[in-house]
Backbone as CSV, one residue per row, in Angstrom:
resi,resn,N_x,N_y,N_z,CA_x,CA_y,CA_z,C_x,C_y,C_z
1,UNK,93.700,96.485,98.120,93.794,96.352,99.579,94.261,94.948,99.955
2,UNK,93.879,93.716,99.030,94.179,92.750,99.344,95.514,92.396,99.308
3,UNK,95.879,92.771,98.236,97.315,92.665,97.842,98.335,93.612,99.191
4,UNK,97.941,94.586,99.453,98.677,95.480,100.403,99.063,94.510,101.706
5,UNK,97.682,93.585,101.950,98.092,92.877,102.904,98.645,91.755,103.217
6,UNK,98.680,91.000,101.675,99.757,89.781,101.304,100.562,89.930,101.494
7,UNK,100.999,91.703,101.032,102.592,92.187,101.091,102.922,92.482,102.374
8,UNK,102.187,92.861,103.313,102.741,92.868,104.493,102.841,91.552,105.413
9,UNK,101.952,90.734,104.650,102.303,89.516,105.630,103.695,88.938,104.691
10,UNK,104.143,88.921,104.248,105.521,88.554,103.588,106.395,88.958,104.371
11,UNK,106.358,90.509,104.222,107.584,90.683,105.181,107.442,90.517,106.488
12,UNK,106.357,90.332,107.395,106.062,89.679,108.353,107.080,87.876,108.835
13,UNK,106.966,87.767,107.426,107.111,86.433,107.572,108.495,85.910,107.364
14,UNK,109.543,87.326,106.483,110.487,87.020,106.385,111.888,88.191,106.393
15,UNK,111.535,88.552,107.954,112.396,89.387,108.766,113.633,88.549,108.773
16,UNK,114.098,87.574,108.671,115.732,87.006,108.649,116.347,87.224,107.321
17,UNK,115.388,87.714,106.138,116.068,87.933,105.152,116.321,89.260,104.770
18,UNK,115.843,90.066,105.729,115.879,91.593,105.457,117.208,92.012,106.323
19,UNK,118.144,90.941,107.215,119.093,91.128,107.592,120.215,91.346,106.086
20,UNK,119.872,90.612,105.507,120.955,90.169,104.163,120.426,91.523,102.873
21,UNK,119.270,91.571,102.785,119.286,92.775,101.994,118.461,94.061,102.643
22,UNK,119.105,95.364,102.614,118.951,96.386,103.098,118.584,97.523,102.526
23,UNK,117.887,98.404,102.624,117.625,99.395,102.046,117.653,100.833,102.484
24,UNK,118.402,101.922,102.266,118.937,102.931,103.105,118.979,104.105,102.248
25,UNK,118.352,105.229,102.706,118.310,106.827,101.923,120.049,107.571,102.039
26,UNK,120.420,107.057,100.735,122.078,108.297,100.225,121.595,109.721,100.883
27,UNK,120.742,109.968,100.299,120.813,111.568,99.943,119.641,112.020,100.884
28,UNK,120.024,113.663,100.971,119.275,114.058,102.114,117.607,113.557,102.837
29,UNK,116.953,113.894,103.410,115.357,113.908,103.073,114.888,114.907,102.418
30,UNK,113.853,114.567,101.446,113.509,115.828,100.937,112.857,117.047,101.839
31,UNK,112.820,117.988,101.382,112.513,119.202,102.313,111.382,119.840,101.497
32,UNK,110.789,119.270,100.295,110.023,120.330,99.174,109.396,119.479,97.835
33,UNK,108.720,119.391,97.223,108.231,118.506,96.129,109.384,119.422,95.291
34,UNK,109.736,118.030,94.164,111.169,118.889,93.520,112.885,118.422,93.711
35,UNK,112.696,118.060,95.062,113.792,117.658,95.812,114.281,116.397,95.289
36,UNK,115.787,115.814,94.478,116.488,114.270,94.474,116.582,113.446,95.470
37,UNK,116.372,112.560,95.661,115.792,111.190,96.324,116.975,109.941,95.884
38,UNK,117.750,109.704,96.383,118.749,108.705,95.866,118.802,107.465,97.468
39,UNK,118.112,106.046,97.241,117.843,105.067,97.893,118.973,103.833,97.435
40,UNK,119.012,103.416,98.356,120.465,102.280,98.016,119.664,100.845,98.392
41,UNK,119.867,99.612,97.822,119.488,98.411,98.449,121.023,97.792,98.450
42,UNK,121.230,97.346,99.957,122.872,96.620,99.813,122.449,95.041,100.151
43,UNK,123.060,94.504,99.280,123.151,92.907,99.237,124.089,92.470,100.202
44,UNK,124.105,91.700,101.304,125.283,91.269,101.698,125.300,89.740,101.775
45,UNK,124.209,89.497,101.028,124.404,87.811,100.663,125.349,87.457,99.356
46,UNK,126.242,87.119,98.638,127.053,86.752,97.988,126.861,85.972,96.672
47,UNK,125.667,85.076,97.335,124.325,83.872,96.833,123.894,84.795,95.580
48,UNK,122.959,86.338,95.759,122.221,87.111,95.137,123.070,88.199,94.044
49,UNK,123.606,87.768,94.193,124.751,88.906,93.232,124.737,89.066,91.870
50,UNK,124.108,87.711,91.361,123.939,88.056,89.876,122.535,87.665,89.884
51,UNK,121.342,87.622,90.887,120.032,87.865,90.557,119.312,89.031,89.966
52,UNK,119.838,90.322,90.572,119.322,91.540,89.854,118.331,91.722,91.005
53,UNK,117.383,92.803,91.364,116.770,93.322,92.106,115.746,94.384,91.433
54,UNK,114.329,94.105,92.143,113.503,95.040,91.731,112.860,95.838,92.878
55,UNK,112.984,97.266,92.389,112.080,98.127,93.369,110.503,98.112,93.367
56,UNK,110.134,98.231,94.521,108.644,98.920,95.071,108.513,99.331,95.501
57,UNK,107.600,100.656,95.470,107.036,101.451,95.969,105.408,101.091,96.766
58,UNK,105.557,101.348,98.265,104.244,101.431,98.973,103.664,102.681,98.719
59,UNK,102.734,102.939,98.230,102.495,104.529,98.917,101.620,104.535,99.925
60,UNK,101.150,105.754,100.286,100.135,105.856,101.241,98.727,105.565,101.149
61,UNK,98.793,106.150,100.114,96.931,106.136,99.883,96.738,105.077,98.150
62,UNK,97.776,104.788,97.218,97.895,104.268,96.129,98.375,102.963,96.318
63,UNK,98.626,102.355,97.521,99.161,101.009,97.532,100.399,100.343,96.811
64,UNK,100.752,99.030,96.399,101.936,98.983,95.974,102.091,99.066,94.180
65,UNK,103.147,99.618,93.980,103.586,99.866,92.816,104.932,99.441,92.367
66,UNK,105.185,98.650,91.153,106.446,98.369,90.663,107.003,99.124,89.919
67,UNK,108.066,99.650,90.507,108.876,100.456,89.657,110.157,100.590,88.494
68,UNK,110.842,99.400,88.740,112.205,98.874,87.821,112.227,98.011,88.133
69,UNK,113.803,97.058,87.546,114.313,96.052,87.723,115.979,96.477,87.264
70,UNK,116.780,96.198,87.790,117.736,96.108,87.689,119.093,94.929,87.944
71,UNK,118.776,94.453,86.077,120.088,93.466,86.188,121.772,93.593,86.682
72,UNK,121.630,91.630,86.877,123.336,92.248,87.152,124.211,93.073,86.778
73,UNK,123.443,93.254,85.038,124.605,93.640,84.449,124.166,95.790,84.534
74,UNK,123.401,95.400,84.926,123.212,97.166,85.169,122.135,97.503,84.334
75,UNK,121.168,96.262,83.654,120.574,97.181,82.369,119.085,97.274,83.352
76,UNK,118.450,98.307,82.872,117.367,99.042,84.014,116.302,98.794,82.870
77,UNK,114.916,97.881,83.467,113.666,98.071,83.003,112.813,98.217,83.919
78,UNK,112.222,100.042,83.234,111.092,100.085,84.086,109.574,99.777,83.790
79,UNK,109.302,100.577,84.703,107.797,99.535,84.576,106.646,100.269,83.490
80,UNK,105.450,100.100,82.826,105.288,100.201,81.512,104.206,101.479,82.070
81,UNK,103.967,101.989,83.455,103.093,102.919,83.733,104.176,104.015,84.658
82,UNK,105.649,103.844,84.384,106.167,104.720,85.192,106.578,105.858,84.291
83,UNK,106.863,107.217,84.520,107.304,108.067,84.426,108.551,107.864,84.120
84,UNK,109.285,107.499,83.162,110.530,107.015,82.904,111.999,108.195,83.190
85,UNK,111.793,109.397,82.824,112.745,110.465,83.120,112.910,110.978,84.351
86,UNK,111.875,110.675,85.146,111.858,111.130,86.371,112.338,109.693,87.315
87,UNK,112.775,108.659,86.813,113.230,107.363,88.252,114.777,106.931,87.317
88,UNK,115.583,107.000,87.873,117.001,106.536,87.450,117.161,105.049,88.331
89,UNK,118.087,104.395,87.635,118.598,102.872,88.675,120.404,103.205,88.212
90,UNK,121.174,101.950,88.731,122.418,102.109,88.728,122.593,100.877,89.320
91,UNK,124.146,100.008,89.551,124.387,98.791,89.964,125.709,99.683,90.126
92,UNK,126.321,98.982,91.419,127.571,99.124,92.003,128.159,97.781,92.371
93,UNK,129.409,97.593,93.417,129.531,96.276,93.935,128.437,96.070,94.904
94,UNK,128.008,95.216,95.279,126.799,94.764,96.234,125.925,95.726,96.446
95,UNK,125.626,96.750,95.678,124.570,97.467,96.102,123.397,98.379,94.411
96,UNK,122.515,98.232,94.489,121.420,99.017,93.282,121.077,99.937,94.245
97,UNK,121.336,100.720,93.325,120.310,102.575,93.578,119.413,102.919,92.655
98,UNK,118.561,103.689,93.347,116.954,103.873,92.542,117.321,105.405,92.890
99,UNK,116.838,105.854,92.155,117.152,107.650,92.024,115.975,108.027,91.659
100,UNK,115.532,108.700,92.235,113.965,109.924,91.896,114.542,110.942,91.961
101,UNK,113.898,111.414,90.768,115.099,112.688,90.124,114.144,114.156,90.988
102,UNK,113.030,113.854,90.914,112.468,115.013,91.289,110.957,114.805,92.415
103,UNK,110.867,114.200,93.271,110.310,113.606,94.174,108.925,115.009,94.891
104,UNK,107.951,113.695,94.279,106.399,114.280,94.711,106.055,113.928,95.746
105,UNK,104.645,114.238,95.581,103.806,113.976,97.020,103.236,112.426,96.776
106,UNK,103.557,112.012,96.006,103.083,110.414,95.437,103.781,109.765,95.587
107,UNK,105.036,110.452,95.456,106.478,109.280,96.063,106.505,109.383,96.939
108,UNK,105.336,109.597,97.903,106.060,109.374,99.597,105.506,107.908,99.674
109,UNK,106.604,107.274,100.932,105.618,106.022,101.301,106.907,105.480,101.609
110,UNK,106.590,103.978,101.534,108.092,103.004,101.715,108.404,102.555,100.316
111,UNK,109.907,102.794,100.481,110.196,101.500,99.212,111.083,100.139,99.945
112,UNK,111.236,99.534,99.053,111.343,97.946,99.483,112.261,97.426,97.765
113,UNK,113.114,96.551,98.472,113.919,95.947,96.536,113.794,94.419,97.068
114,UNK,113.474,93.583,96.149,112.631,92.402,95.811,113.723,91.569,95.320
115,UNK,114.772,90.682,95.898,115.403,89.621,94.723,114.473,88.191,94.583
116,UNK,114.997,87.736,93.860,114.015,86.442,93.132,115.272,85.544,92.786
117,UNK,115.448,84.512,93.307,116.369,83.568,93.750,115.878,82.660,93.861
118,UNK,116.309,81.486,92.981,115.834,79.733,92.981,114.147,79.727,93.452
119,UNK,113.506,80.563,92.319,112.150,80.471,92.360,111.844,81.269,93.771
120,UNK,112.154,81.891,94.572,111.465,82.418,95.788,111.791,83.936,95.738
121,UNK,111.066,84.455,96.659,111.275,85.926,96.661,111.577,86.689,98.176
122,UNK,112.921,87.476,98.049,113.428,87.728,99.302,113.164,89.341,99.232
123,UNK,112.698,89.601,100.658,112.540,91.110,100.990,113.443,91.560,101.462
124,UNK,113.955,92.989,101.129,114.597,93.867,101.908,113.612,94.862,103.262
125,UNK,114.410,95.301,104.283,113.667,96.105,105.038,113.319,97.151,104.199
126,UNK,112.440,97.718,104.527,111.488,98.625,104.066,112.066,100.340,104.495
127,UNK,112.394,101.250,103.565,112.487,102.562,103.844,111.400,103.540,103.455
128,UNK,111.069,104.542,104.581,109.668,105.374,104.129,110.344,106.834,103.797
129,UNK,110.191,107.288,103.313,110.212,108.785,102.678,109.311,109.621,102.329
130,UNK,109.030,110.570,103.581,108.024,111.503,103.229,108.651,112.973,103.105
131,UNK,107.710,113.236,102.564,107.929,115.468,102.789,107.396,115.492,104.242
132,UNK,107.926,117.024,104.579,107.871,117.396,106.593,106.896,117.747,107.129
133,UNK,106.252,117.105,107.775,104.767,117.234,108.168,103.631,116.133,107.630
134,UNK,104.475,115.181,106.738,103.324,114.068,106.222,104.033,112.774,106.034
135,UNK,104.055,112.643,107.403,104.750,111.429,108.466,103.876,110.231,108.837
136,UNK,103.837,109.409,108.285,102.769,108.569,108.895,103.028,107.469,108.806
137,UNK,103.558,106.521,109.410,103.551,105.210,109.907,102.648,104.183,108.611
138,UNK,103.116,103.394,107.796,101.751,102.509,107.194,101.065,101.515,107.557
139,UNK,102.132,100.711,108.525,102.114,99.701,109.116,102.506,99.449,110.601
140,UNK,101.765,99.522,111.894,102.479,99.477,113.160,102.776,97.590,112.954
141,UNK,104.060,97.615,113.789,104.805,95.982,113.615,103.641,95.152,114.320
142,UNK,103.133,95.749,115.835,101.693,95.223,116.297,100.567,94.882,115.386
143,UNK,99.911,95.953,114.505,98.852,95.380,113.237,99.737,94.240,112.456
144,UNK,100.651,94.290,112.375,100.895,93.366,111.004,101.519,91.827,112.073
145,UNK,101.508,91.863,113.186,101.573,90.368,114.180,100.086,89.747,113.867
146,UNK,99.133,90.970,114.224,97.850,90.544,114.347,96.986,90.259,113.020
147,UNK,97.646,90.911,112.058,96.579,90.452,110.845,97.745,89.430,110.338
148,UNK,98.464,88.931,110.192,99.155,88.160,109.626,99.429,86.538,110.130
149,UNK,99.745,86.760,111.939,99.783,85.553,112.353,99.037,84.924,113.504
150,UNK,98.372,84.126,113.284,97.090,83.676,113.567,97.676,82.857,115.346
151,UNK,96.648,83.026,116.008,96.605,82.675,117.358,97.401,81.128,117.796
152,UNK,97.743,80.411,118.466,98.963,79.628,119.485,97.672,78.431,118.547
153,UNK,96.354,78.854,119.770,95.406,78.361,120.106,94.303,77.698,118.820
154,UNK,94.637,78.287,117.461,93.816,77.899,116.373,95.175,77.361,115.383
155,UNK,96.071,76.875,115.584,97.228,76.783,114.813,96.789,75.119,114.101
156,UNK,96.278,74.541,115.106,96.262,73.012,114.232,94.592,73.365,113.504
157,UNK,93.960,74.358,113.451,93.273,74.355,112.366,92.950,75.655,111.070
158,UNK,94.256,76.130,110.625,94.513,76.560,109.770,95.103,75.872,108.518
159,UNK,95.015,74.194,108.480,95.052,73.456,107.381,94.375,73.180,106.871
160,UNK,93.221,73.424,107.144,91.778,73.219,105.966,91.413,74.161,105.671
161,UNK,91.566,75.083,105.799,91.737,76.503,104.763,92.656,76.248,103.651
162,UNK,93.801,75.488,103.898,94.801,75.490,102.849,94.433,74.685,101.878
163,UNK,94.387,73.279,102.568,94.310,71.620,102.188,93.105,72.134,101.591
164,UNK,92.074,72.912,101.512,91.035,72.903,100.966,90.544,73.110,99.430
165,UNK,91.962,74.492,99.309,92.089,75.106,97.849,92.732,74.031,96.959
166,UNK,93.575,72.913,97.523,94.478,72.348,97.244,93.350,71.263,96.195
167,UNK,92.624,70.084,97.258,92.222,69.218,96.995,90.520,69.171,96.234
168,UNK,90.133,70.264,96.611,88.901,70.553,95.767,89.146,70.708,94.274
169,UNK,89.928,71.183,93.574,89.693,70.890,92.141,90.158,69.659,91.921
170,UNK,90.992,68.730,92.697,91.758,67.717,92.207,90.686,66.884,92.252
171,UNK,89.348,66.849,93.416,87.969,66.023,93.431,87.503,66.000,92.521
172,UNK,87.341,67.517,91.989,86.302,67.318,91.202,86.700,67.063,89.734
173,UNK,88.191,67.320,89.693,88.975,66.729,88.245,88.543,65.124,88.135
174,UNK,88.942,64.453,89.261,88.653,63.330,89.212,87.259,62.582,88.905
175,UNK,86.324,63.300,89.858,84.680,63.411,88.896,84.249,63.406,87.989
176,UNK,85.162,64.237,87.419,85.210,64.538,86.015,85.575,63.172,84.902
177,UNK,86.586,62.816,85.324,87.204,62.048,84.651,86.527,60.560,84.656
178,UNK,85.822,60.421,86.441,84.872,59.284,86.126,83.546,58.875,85.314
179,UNK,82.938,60.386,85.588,81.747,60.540,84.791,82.138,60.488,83.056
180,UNK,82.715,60.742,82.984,83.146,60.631,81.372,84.018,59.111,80.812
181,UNK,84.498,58.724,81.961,84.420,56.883,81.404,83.648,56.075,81.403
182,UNK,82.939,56.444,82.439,81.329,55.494,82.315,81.005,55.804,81.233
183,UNK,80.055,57.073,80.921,80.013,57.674,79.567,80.255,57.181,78.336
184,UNK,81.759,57.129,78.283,82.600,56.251,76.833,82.046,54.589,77.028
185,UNK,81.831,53.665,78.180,81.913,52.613,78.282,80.015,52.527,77.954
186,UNK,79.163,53.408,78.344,77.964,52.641,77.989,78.044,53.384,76.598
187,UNK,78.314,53.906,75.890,78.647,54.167,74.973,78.579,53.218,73.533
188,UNK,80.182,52.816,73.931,80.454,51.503,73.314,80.354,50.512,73.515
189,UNK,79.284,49.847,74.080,78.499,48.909,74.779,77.176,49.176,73.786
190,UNK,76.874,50.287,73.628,75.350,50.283,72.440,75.908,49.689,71.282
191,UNK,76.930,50.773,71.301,77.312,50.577,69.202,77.233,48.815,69.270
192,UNK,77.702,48.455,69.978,78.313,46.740,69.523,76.711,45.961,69.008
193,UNK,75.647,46.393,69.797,74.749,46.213,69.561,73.741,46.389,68.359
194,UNK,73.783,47.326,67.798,73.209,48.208,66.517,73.684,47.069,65.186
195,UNK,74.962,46.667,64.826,74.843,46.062,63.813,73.583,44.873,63.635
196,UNK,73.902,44.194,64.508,72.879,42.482,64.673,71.296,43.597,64.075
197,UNK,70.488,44.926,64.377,69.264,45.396,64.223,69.129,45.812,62.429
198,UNK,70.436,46.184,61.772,70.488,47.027,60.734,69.725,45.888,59.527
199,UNK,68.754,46.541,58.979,68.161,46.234,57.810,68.426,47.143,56.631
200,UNK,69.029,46.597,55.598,68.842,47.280,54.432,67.681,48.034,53.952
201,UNK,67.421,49.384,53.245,66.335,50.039,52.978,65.522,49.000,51.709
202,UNK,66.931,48.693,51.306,65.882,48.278,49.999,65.585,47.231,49.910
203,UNK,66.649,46.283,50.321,66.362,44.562,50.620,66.298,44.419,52.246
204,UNK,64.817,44.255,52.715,64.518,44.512,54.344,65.500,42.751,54.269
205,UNK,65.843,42.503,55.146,66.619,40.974,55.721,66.540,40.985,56.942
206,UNK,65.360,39.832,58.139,65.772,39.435,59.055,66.942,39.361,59.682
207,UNK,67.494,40.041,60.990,69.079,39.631,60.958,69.478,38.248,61.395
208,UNK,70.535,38.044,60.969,71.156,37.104,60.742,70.935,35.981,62.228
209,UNK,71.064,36.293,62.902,70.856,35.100,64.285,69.744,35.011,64.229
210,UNK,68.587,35.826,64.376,66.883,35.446,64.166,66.866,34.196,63.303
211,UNK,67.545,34.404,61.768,67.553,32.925,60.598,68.496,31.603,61.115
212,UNK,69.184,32.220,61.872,69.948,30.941,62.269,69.151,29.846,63.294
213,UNK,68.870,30.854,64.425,67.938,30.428,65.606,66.905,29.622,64.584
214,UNK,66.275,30.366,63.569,64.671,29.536,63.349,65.145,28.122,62.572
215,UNK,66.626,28.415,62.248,66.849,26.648,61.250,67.333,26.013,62.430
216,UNK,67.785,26.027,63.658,68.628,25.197,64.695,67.264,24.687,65.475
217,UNK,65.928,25.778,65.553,64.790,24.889,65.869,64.159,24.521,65.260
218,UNK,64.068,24.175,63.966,63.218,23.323,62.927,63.438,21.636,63.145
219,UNK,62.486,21.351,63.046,62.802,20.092,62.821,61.739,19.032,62.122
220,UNK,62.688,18.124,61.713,62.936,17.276,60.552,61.881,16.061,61.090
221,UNK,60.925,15.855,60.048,59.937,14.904,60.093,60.748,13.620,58.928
């Protein structure tokens, strides 16, 4: 559930990039479990062309699921819990297709294709595909304003939520690191001490400054 709602605050957050990649149903709607399912994602950024693109699946009641990846060069890996004979991919000029060869009641939901570009990750708009009569909205654009972006009025204090995750281990790294030099320093501050005490087991010997001290105060009649 948590994850469902990370993912919707993403694309919440990055509607200017779903202008550039798109996602659109080829082939009919299905009418029947059984029915081919052929989904297109079109690139029209130029930038992304040899990133490759991966599909996801929302479902309804199963949440999100990864389904392939498809390199530039066309080679398709899917994912290690999918049904492999039943999901096809393909690469064209600016556009990957995801093919469900035979489309259930589990493949309904939205899918969405994912590029990954200079470390970041860009969304496509989202397409839903259901069978007729099991229509349902996952997300109204209203819920996902309201769980995602936080009020005018609390905006200058949503940085210590952040700043918080940030700087708390770096405290207590540092704690760390003090308590353990003191540590080393009284440490080696004893040892230096211990030789001047050491007596042989077998020949006991006063140490050495005790004999010095008692000849520097003797004195000479």
């Amino acid at each position: 559930m948590h994850l469902r709602v990370l993912f919707r605050c993403a694309l919440c957050c990055t509607k200017t990039q779903q202008k550039d990649i798109q996602v659109k149903l080829l082939s009919r709607t299905p009418t029947k479990p059984g029915d081919p399912v052929e989904l297109e994602c079109a690139i029209k950024d130029n930038s992304f062309s040899d990133s490759g693109v991966s599909w996801v699946h929302q479902g309804k009641d199963s949440g999100l699921r990864f389904i392939m990846f498809i390199s530039s060069i066309s080679r398709v890996t899917h994912a290690s819990d999918v049904d492999k004979p039943r999901y096809g991919g393909s690469k064209g000029p600016g556009t990957y297709k995801l093919m469900v060869k035979s489309f259930q009641e589990k493949d309904q939901g939205e899918y969405y294709c994912i590029v990954i570009r200079n470390q970041m990750l860009h969304f496509s708009s989202g397409h839903q595909v259901f069978l007729p009569g099991q229509h349902q909205p996952l997300v109204e654009a209203a819920q996902c304003k309201e769980n995602c972006m936080p009020p005018p009025s609390n905006a200058h204090k949503t940085w210590l939520n952040c700043d918080l995750y940030i700087w708390a281990p770096l405290v207590g790294a540092c704690l760390f690191l003090l308590v353990a030099l003191v540590v080393t320093i009284i440490t080696c501050q004893s040892k230096r001490t211990i030789p001047c005490l050491r007596q042989s087991p077998l020949h006991p010997k006063p140490p050495l400054p005790c004999i010095r001290s008692a000849m520097y105060n003797t004195k000479y009649f």
